[in-house]
N, CA, C and O atoms as CSV, one atom per row, in Angstrom:
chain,resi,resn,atom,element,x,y,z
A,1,UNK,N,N,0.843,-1.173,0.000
A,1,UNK,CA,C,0.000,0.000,0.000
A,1,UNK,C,C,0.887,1.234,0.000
A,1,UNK,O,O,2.041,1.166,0.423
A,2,UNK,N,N,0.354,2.382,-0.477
A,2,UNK,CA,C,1.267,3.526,-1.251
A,2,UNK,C,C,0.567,4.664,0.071
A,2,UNK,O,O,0.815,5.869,0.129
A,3,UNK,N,N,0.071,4.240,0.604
A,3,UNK,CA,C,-0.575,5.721,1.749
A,3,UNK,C,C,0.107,6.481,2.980
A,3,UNK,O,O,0.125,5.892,4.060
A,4,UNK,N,N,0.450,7.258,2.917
A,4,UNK,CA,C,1.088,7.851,3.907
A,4,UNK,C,C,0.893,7.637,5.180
A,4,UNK,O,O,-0.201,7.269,5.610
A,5,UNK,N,N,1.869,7.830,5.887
A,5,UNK,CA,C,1.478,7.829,7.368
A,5,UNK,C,C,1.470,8.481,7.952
A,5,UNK,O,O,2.209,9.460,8.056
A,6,UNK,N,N,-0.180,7.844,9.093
A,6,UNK,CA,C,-0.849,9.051,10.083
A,6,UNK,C,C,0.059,9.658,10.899
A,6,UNK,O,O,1.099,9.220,11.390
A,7,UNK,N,N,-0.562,10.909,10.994
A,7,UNK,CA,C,0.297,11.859,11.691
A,7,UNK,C,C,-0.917,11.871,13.122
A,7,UNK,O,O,-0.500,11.786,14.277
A,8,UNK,N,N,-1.964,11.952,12.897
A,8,UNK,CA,C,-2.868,12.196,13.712
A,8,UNK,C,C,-3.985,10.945,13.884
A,8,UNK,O,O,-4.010,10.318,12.824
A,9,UNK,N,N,-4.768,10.469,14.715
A,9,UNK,CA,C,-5.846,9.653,14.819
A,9,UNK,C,C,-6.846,10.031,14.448
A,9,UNK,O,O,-7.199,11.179,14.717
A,10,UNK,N,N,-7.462,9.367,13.866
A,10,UNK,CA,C,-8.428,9.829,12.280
A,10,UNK,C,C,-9.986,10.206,13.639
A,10,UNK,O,O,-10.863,11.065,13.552
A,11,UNK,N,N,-9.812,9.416,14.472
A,11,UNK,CA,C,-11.234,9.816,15.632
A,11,UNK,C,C,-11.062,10.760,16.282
A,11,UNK,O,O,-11.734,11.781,16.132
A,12,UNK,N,N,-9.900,10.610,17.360
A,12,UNK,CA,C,-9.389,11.751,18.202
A,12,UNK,C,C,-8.651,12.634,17.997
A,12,UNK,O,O,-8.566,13.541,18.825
A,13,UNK,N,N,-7.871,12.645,16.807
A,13,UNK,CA,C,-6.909,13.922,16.456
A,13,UNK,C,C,-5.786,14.025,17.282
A,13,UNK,O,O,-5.190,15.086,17.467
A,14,UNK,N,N,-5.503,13.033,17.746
A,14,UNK,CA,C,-4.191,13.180,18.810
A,14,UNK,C,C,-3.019,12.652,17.756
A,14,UNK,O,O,-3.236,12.082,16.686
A,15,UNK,N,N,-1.654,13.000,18.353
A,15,UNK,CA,C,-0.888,12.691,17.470
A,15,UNK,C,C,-0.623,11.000,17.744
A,15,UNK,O,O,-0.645,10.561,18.894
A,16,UNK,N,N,-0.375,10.127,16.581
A,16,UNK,CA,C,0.452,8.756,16.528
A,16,UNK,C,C,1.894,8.931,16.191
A,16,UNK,O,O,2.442,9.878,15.627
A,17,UNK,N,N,2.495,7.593,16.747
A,17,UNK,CA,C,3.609,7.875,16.426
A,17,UNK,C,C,3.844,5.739,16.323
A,17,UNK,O,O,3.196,4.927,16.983
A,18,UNK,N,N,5.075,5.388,15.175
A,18,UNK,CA,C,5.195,4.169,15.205
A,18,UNK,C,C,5.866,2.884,16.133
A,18,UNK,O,O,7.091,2.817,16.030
A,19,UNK,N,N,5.380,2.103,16.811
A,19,UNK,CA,C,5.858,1.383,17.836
A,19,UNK,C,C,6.468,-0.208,17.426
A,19,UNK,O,O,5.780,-0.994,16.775
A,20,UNK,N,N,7.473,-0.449,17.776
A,20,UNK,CA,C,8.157,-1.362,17.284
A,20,UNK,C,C,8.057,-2.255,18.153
A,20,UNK,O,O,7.986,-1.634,19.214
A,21,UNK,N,N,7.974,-4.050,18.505
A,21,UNK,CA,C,8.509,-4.504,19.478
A,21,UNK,C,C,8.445,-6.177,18.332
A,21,UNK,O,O,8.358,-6.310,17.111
A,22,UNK,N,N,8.537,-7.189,19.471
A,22,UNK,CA,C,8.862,-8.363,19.023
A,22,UNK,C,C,7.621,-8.702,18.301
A,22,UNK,O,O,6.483,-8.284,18.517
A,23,UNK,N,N,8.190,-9.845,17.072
A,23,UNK,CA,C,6.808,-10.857,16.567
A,23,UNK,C,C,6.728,-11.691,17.658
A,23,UNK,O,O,7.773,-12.131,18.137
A,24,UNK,N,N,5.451,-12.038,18.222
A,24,UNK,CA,C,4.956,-13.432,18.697
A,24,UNK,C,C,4.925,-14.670,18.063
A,24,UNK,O,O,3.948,-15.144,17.483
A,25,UNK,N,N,6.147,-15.239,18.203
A,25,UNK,CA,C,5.992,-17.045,17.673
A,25,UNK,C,C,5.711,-18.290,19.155
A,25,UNK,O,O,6.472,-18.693,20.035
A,26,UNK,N,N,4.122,-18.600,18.810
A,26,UNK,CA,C,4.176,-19.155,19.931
A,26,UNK,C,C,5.243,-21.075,19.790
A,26,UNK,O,O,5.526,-21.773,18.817
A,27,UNK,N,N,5.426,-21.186,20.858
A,27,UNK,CA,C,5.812,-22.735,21.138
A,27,UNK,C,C,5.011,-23.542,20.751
A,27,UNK,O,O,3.866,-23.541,21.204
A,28,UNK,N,N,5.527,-24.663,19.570
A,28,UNK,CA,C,4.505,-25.587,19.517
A,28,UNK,C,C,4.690,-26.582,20.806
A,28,UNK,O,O,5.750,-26.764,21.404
A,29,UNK,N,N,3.119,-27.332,21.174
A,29,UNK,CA,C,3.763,-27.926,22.316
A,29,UNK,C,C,3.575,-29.366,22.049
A,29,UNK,O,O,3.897,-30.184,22.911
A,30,UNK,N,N,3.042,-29.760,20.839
A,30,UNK,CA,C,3.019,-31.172,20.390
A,30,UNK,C,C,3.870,-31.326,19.329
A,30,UNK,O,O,4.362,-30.327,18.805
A,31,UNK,N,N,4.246,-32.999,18.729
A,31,UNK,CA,C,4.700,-33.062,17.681
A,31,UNK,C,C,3.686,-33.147,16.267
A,31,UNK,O,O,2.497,-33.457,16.344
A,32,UNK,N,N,4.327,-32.843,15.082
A,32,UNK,CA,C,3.680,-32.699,14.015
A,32,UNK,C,C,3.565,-34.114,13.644
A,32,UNK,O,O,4.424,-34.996,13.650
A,33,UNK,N,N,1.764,-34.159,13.172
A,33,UNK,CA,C,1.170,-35.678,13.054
A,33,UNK,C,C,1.570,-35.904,11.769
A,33,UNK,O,O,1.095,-35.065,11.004
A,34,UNK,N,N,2.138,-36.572,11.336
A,34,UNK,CA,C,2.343,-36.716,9.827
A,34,UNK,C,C,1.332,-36.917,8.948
A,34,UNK,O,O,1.083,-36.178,7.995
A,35,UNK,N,N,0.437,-38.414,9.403
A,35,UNK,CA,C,-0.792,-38.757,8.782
A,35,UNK,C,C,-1.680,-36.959,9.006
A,35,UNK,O,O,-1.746,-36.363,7.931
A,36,UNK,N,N,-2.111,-36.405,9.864
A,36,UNK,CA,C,-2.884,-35.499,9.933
A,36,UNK,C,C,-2.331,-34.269,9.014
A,36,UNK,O,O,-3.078,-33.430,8.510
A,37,UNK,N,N,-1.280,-34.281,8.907
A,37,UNK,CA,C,-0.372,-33.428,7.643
A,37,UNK,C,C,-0.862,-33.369,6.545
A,37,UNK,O,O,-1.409,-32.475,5.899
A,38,UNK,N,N,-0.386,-35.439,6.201
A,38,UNK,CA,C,-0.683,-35.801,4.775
A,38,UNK,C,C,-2.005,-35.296,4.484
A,38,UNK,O,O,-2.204,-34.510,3.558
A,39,UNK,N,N,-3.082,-35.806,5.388
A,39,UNK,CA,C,-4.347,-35.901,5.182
A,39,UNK,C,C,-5.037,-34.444,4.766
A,39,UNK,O,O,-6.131,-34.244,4.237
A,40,UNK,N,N,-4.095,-33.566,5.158
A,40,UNK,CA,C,-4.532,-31.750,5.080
A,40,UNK,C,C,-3.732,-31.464,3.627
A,40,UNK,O,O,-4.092,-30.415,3.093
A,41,UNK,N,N,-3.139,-31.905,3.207
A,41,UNK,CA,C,-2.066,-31.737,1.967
A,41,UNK,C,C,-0.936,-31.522,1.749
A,41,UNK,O,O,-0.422,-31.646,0.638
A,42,UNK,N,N,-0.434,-31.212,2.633
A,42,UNK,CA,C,1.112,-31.162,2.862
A,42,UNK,C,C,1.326,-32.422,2.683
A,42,UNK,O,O,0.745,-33.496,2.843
A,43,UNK,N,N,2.880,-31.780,2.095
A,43,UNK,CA,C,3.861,-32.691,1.978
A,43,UNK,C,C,4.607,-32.938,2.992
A,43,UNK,O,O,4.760,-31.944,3.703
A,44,UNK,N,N,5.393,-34.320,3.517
A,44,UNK,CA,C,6.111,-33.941,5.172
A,44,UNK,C,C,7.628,-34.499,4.277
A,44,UNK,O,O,7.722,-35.409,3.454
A,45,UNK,N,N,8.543,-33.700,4.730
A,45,UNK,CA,C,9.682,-34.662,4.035
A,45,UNK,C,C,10.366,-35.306,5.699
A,45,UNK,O,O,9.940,-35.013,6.816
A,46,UNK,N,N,11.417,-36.152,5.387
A,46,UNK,CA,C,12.067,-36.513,6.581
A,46,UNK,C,C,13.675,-36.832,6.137
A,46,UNK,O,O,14.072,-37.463,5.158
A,47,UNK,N,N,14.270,-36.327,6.956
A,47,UNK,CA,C,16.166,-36.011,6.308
A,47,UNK,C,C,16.637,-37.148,6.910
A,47,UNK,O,O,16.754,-37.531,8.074
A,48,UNK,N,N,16.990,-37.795,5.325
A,48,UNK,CA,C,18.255,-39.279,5.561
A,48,UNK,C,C,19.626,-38.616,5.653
A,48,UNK,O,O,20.433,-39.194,6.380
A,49,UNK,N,N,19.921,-37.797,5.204
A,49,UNK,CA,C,21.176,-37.640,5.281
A,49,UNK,C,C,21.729,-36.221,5.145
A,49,UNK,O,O,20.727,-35.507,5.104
A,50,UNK,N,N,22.654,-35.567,5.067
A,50,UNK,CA,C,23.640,-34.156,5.204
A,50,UNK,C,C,22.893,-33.242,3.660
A,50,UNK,O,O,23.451,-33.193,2.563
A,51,UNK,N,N,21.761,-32.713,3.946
A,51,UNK,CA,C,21.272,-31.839,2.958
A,51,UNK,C,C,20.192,-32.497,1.791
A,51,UNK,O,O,19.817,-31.949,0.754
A,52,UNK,N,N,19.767,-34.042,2.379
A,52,UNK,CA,C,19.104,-34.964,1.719
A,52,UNK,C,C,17.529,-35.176,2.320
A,52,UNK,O,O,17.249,-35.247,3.516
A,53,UNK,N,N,16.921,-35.228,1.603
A,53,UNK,CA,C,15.272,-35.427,2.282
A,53,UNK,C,C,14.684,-36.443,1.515
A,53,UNK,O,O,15.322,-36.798,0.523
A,54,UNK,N,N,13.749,-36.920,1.718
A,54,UNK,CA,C,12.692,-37.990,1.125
A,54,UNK,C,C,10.935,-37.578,1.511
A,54,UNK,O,O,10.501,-36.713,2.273
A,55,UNK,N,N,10.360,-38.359,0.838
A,55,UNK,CA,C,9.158,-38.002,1.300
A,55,UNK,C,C,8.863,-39.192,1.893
A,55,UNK,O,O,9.090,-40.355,1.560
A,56,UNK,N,N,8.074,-38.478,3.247
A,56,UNK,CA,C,7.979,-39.506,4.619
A,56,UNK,C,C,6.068,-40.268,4.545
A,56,UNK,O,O,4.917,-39.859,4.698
A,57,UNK,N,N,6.603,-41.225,4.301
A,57,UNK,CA,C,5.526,-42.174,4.287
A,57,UNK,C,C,5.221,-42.541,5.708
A,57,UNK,O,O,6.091,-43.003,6.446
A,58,UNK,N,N,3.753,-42.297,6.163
A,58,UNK,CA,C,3.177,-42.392,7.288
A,58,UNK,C,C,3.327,-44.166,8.165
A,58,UNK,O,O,3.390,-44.989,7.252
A,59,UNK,N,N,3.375,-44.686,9.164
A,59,UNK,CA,C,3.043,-45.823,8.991
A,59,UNK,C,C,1.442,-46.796,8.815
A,59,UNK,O,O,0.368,-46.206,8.698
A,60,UNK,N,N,1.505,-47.712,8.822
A,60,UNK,CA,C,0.148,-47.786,8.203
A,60,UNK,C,C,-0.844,-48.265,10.023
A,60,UNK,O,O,-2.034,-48.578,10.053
A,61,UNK,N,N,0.171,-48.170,11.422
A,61,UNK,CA,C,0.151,-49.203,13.003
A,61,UNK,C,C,-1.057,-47.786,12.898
A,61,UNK,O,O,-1.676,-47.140,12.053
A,62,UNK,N,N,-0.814,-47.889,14.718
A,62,UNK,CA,C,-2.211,-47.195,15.653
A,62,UNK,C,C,-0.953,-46.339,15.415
A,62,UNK,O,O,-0.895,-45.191,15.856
């Protein structure tokens, strides 16, 4: 977007000014289901070796 920035609050007319702080990345706290992956469309790969991946076939158990 090409629009300038507020100098003032478009309701109250007070001045803004721009505030910086951290992104929020929360913790995942489970592991990623593979089957529930596949089943959504993703692809899952899984690394055999030093810069090598495959695509990870689910098992078929509980």
């Amino acid at each position: 977007m090409k629009t300038p920035p507020l100098k003032e609050c478009p309701v109250c007319h007070k001045a803004v000014r721009k505030v910086f702080s951290a992104v929020y990345m929360p913790k995942h706290l489970k592991k990623v289901n593979v089957r529930d992956a596949t089943n959504k469309g993703f692809t899952v790969l899984k690394k055999t070796s030093k810069g090598e991946y495959e695509v990870h076939k689910p098992d078929r158990g509980i």
